[in-house]
C-alpha positions, -999 to +999 in steps of 0.1 A: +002-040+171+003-020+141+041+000+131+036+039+121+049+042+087+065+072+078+089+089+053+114+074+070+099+032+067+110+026+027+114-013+039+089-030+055+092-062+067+066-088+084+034-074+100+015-048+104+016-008+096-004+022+097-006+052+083-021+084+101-025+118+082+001+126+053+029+106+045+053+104+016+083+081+011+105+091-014+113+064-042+105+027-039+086+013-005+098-018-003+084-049+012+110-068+029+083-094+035+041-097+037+030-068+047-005-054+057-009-019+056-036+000+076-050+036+056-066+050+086-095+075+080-084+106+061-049+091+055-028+095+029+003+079+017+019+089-013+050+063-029+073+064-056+066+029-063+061-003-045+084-037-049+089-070-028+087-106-038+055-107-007+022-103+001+008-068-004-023-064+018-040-029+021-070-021+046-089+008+055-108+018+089-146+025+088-151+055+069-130+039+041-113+067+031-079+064+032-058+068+000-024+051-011-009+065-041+022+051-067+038+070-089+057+040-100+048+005-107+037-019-082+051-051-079+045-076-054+039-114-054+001-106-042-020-077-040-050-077-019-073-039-014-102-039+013-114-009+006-104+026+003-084+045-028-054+032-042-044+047-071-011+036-094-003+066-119+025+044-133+031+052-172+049+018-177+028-012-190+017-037-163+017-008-133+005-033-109+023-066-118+021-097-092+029-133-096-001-141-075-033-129-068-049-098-066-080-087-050-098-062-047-131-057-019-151-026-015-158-017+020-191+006+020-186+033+043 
């Protein structure tokens, strides 16, 4: 079962999470532990910044178009895209920093 995540989810903790339409979250989300976000078609989720000490994980239904976007740095200890947009507009060095991994897979539409 996947959590909606909302304006009103800036920590998320173990499991699963999607986003439907527009959503914004003021400041920082932050991952309380791993988390594996859904961007479900046409989504869009818009953060201040992301930060956690877990597992980042970011998937996107079949059209692949969903969208998260960072104005701040993300940090996490691994970052893992399956498709879709993410974009960090950061202006600090290292905008996606992670003491693990990071991966990134494209998901053709």
């Amino acid at each position: 079962m996947a959590y909606p995540l909302d304006e009103n989810s800036p920590v998320l903790v173990n499991g699963w999470y999607a986003v439907s339409g527009d959503a914004a979250v003021e400041g920082s989300l932050v991952l309380g532990t791993n988390v594996n976000l859904i961007l479900t078609d046409g989504s869009s989720l818009t953060v201040g910044g992301i930060s956690g000490n877990n597992a980042l994980n970011v998937y996107v239904q079949k059209e692949a178009s969903g969208k998260l976007t960072s104005a701040g740095k993300v940090s996490a200890a691994s970052f893992t895209q399956y498709g879709g947009i993410v974009q960090i507009t950061s202006d600090t060095e290292n905008a996606l920093a992670c003491t693990g991994d990071v991966s990134i897979f494209r998901q053709d539409a």
